[in-house]
C-alpha positions in Angstrom: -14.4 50.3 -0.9 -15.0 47.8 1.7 -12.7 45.5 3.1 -13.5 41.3 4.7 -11.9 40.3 8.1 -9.9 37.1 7.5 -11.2 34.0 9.6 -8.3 34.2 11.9 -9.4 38.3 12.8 -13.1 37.6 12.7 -12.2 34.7 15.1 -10.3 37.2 17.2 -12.6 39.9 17.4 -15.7 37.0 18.3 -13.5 35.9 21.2 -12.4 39.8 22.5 -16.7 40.2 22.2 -17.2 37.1 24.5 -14.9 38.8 26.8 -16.3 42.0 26.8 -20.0 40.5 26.9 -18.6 39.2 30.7 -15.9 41.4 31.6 -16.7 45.2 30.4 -18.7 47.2 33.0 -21.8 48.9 32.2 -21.8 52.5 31.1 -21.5 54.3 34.1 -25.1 55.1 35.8 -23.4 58.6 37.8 -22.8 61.3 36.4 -18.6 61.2 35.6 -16.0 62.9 33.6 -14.3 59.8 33.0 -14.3 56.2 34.1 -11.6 53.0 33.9 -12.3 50.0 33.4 -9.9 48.0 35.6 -11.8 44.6 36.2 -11.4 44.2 32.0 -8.1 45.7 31.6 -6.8 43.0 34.3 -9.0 40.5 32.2 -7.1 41.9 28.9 -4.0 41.2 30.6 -4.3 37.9 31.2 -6.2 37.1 28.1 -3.3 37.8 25.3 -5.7 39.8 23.5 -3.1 43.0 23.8 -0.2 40.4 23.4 -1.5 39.6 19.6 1.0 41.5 17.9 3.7 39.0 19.3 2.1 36.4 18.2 3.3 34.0 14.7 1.0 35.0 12.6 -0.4 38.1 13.5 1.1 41.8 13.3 0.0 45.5 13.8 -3.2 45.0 12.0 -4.7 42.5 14.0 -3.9 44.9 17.5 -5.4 47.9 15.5 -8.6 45.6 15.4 -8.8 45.2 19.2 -7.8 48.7 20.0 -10.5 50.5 17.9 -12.8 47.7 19.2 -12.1 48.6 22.6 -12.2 51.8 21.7 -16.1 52.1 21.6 -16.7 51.0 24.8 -17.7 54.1 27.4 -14.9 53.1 30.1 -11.4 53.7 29.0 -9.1 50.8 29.7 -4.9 51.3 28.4 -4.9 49.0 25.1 -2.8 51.3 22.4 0.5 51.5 23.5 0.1 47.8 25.0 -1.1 46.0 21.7 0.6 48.2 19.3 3.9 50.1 20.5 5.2 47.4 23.2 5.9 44.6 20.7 7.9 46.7 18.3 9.2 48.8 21.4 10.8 45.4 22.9 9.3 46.0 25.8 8.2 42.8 28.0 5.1 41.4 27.8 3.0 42.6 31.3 4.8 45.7 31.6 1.7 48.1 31.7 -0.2 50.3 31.5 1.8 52.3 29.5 1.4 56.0 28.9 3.0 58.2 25.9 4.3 61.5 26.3 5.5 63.6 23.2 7.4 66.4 23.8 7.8 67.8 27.2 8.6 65.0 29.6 6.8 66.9 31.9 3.4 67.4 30.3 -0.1 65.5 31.4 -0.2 62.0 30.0 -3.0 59.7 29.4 -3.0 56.9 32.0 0.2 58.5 33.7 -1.7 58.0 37.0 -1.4 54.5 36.8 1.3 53.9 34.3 3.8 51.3 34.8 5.9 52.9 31.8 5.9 55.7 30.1 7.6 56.4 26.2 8.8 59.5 25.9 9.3 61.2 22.5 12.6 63.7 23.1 12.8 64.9 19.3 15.8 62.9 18.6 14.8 59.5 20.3 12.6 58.1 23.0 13.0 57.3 26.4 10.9 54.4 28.3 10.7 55.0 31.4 9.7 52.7 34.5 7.0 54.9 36.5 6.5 54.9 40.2 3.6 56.0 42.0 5.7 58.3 43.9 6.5 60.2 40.9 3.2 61.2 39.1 1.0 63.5 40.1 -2.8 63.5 39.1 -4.3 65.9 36.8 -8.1 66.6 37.0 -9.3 67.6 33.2 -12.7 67.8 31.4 -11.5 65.0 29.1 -12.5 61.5 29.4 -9.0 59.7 30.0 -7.3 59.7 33.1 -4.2 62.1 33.3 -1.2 61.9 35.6 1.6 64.2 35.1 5.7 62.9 36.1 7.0 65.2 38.8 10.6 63.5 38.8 12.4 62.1 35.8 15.8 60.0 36.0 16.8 59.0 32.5 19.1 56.6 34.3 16.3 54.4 35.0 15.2 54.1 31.7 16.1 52.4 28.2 17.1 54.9 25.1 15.0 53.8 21.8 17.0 55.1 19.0 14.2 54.7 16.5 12.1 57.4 17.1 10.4 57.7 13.7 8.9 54.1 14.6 7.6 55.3 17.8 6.0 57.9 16.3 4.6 55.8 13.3 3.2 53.4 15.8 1.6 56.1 17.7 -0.1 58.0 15.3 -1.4 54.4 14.0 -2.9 53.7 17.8 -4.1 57.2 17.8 -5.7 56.7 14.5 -7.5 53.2 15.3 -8.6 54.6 19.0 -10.1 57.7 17.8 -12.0 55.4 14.8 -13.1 53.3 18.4 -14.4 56.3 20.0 -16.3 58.1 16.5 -18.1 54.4 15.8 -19.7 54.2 19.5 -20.6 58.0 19.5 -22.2 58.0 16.3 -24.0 55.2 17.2 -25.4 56.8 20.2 -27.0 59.6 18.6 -28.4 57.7 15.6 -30.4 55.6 18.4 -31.0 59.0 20.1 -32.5 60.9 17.3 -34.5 57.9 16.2 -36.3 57.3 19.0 -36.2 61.3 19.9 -39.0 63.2 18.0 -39.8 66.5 17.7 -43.1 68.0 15.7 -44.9 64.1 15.5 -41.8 63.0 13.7 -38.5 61.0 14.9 -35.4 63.9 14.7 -33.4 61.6 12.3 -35.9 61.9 9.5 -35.4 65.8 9.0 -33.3 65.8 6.0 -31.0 68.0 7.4 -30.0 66.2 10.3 -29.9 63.5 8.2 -27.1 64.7 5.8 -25.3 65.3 8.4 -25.5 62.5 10.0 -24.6 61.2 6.9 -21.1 63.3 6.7 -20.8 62.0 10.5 -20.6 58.2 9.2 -18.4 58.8 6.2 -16.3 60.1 8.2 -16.3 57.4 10.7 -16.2 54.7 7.9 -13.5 56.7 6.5 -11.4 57.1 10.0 -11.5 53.2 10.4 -10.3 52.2 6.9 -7.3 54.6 7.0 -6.4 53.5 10.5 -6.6 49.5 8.7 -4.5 50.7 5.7 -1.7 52.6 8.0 -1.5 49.2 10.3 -1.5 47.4 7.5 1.1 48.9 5.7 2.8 49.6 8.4 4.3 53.2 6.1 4.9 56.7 7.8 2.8 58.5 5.2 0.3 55.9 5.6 0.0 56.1 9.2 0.5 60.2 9.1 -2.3 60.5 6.9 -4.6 58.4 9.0 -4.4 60.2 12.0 -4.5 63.4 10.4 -7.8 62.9 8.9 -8.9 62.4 12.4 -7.9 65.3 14.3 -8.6 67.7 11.0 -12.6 65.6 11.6 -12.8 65.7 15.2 -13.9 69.0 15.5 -17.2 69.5 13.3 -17.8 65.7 13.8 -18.3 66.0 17.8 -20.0 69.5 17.4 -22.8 68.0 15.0 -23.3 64.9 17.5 -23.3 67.1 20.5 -26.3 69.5 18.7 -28.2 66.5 17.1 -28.6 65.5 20.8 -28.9 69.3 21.9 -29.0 70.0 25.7 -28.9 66.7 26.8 -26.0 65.9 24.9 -24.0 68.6 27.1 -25.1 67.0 30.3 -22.6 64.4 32.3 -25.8 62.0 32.7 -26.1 61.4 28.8 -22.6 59.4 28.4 -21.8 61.4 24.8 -18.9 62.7 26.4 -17.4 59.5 27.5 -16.5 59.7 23.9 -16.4 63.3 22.3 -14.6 64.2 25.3 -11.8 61.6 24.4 -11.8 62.6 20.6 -11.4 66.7 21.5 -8.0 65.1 24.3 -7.0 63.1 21.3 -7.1 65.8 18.6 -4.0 68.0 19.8 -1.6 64.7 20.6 1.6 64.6 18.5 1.4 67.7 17.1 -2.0 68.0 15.8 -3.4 67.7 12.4 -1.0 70.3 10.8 1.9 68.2 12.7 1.0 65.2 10.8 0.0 66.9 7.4 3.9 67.9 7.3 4.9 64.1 8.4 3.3 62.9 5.4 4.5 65.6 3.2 8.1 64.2 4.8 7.4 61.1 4.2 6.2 61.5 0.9 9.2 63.6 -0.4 12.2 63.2 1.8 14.4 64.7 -0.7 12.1 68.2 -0.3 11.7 67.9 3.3 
């Protein structure tokens, strides 16, 4: 089943294209483990494009569109928590970027090294944080996000958010819709790659067996967008639970077929694969992991068993 943008989100997502089409850098010439984008995030910023969800109107849906948009793109620029958390969060509008920790405060967080907040998930509630430069350390990883990690925490300074069950709803809908970002532009890498690639006189793509695959690779994709819709449309823990499991229980066999359809070259920094597979294998173990949300939605689905 497929689903039609209304005008108002096909009239957003034209305008966020015109933005990119003058804003977003291209993909990074040099050989890099991971690249930001900070020319277009201070053009997001000022554009209301991660603001959306505040607006009459609009909701969780509409920033799910822009984040998986954004999403595809080979630099990483901090749209999740900023479209999709911060609204609901009450936190002010310009207050970013914004990392998310779950669990240990002191664990690596994405876009900790530049963070001007962080949300904490402490079991019971969440803490957000103001961050200072002073207090993060950077963390060098293979992944394709950059990592900072807090060296000094003062929960004085911050603001207690009693609700954590819609922290982590929200989250594991912005996981869900970024990880869809990141499958769309890496499968359609390697579909240009292994048409134009050929190997005995004919293009790769045509062997049948790269092409099932291939053809697993897009359900999945197709698959990993629609659930991430449905859960920011609905807006329902076993909704949202479900979507980013299916993600992090695909990421796995969907990078490894992309990365041997492309073989060697596909392991190489010059060959900007891993500007994306490299952000779906970080994403995969966040909140608990696919087995962490299987028993959210079980929860979710029968409380009274739970």
């Amino acid at each position: 089943m497929n689903f039609e943008l209304s005008e108002d989100q096909a009239s957003l997502l034209s305008g966020l294209d015109q933005l990119l089409a003058s804003e977003a850098p291209p993909a990074p010439t040099e050989p890099v483990f991971s690249a930001y984008a900070d020319q277009l995030d201070m053009a997001l910023a000022g554009s209301g494009y991660l603001d959306i969800a505040r607006e009459d109107g609009f909701g969780v849906l509409d920033a799910a569109l822009i984040v998986e948009r954004l999403a595809r793109l080979p630099h990483t620029v901090e749209a999740a928590a900023s479209a999709i958390l911060a609204p609901r969060l009450g936190i002010e509008p310009g207050l970013r970027p914004i990392s998310m920790i779950s669990g240990q405060a002191n664990r690596a967080g994405r876009y900790l090294d530049r963070a001007s907040l962080v949300v904490i998930d402490r079991g019971e509630d969440a803490l957000i944080l103001p961050v200072k430069a002073s207090d993060v350390e950077l963390v060098e990883t293979l992944f394709a996000y950059p990592y900072g990690r807090l060296t000094h925490i003062d929960p004085g300074c911050g603001r207690v958010f009693a609700d954590v069950q819609l922290v982590r709803r929200l989250s594991r809908i912005a996981l869900a819709a970024e990880a869809a970002g990141c499958m769309a532009a890496a499968l359609a890498l390697v579909v240009e790659h292994v048409t134009a690639r050929q190997a005995f006189g004919r293009p790769l793509g045509a062997f049948q067996a790269i092409q099932h695959r291939l053809a697993m690779a897009s359900e999945t994709t197709e698959s990993a967008r629609w659930l991430a819709l449905r859960a920011a449309w609905s807006d329902r823990d076993d909704d949202a639970a479900i979507a980013a499991g299916f993600v992090q229980m695909r990421i796995p066999q969907f990078t490894f077929d992309l990365h041997q359809f492309t073989g060697a070259m596909g392991l190489t920094l010059e060959f900007p694969l891993h500007l994306w597979t490299y952000r779906l294998r970080a994403l995969v173990g966040e909140l608990g992991g696919s087995s962490g949300q299987a028993r959210a939605a079980a929860a979710a689905a029968w409380p009274e068993a739970a």
